[in-house]
N, C-alpha and C positions, 0 to 999 in steps of 0.2 A: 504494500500500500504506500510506503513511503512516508516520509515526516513532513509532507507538505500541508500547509496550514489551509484549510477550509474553512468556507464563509458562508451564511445562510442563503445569500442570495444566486449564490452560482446554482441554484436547482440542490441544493444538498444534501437531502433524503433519498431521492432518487439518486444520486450519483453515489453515494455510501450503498448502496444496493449493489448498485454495479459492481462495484470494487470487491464486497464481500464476496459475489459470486464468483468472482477471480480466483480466491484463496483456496488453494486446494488443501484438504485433509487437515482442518481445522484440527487443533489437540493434540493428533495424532504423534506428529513431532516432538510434542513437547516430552508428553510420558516417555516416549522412547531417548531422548537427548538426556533427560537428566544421570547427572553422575553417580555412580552406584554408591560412592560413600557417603550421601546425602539418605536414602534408601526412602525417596516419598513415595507415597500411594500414586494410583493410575492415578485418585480421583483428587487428585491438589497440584495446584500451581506452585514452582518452586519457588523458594524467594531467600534471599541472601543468608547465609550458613548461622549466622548470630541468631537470627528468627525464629528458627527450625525449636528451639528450646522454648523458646518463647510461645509460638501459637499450638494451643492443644493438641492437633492433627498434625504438626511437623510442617506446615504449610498452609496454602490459601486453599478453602473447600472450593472445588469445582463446585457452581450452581450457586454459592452463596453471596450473600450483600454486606458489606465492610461497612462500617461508618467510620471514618478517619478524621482526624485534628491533629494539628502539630504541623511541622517542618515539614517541605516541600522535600529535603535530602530522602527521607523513609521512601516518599511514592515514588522517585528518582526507580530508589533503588529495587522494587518491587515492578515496574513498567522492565529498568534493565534486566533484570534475574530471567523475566519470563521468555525476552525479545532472542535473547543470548542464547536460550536453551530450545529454539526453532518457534515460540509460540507466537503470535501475533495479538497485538494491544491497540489500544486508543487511548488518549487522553483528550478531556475537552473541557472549554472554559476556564483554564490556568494557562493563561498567555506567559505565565512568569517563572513554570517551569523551566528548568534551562535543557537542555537538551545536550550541550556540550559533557554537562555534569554527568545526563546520563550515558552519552558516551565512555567516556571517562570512566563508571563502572562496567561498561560490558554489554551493555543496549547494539541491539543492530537497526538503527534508524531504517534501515529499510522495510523493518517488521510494524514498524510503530506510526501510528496516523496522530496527526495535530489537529485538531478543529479549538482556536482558537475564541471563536468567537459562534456559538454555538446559537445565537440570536436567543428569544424570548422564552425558548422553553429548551432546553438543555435536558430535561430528560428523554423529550422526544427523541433526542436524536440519540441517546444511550438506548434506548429501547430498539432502534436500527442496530447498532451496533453490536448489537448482547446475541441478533442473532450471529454473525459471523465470526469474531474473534472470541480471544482467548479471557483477556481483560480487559474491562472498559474503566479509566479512570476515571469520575466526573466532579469536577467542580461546579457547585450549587451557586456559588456566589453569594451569601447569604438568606436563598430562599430554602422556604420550610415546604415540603412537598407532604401535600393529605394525606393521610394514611392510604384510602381506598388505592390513590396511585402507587403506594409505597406496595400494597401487597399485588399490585398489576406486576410492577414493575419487578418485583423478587419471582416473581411465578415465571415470568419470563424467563430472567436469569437462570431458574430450576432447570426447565426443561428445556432450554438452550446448553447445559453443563457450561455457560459463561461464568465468570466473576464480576460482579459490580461492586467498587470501592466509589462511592461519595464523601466527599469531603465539601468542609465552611460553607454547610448548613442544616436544616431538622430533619432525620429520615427514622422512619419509625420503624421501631425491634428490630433491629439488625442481626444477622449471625452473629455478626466480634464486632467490637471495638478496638479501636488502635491507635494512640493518643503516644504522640511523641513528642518531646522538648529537648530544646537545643541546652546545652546545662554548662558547658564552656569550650574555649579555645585552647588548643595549643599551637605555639611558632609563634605569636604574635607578644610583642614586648609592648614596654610605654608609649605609643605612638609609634612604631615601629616593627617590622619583623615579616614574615611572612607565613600565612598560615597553610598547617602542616594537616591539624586534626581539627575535626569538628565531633564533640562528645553530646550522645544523644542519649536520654532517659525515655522508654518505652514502655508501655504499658499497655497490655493485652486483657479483655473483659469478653471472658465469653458468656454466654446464658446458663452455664450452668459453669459451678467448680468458683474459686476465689480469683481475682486477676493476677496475672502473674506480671511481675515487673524485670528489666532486664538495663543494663548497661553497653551502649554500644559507642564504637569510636569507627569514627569516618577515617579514613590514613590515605595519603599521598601518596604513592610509591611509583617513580621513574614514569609518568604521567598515565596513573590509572589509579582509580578509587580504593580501598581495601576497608572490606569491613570486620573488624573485630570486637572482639568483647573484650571490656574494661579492662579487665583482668591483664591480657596478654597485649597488648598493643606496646608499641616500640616507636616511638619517636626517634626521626632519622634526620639528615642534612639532604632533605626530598623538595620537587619542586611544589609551588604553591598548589593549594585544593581547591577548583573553581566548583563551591558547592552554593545551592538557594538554601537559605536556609529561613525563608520568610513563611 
């Protein structure tokens, strides 16, 4: 599909149709690419090795809706995890993702569609979406979506085996929750320095069991992202981390 940015008015429901019919073997790739020492289910999306502990299934439930908050670094790295391992994404209405960023972790921008500016109703055009790929990100922008659409829109998701992660704004009952904060820097001095790591605090709520909370560090290395846990990361003399972290 490519990372070229989409606009309501080019006919843009209809041309995401097109597109999705292009993709051959929706999924298919994905379960099969992933690394055996990861060991996910057919039925989850992979997503970067720090996570795996973190979300109860090891990974993102094929079929289910995410509500997200926090830093734009996490959805980076979740949009790359999937692109990387042959599966195909969208993200819409977060013009301020960076894409470089998710390069930089491992993303193949060729797997991954931009719609930008998704006009007046942004879920509509996730609901196109949800049938063809793998994950759809969506940015709400502040709006609160009715229940009734929320369980349209998850039943979709179900029997499409898509993903749907919304974020910054109301979506009701979600599978998980995923709330992450940016919690400090490292490389960066008094008005000086160049940053190395970006330290991220995550927190997983599923509907059932207590939330599990987790330590992660974003890492620089020879220009590509690395994601570790708190624990193990290793500050280097690496080039700067071009991460959003808004």
């Amino acid at each position: 599909m490519g990372s070229d940015a989409l606009s309501p008015d080019q006919g843009t429901l209809d041309e995401l149709r097109r597109r999705m019919a292009s993709i051959p073997g929706r999924g298919e790739s994905v379960s099969g690419r992933i690394p055996r020492e990861q060991q996910f289910r057919r039925d989850m999306l992979p997503v970067p090795a720090p996570l795996v502990e973190l979300l109860p299934d090891g990974g993102l439930p094929k079929g289910a809706v995410i509500a997200y908050s926090g830093a734009h670094s996490l959805l980076t790295g979740l949009l790359a995890e999937v692109t990387a391992h042959g599966g195909h994404a969208a993200v819409i209405g977060l013009p301020r993702l960076g894409l470089l960023a998710a390069a930089e972790m491992g993303a193949q921008l060729s797997r991954l569609a931009v719609i930008a500016d998704p006009g007046p109703d942004p879920a509509e055009v996730a609901a196109v979406l949800l049938d063809g790929l793998d994950l759809v990100v969506l940015g709400l922008g502040g709006l609160a979506v009715p229940p009734a659409r929320c369980r349209v829109l998850a039943a979709r998701a179900r029997n499409r085996g898509a993903t749907l992660v919304v974020a910054g704004g109301e979506w009701t009952n979600p599978s998980l929750r995923l709330d992450s904060r940016v919690t400090g820097y490292r490389g960066l001095g008094p008005g000086c320095g160049r940053l190395r790591s970006v330290c991220l605090d995550v927190r997983v709520s599923a509907k059932a069991g207590p939330p599990r909370h987790g330590h992660i560090d974003l890492c620089a290395r020879s220009g590509r992202t690395e994601w570790q846990t708190r624990e193990t990361v290793r500050v280097a003399e690496v080039p700067a981390l071009h991460e959003a972290v808004s």
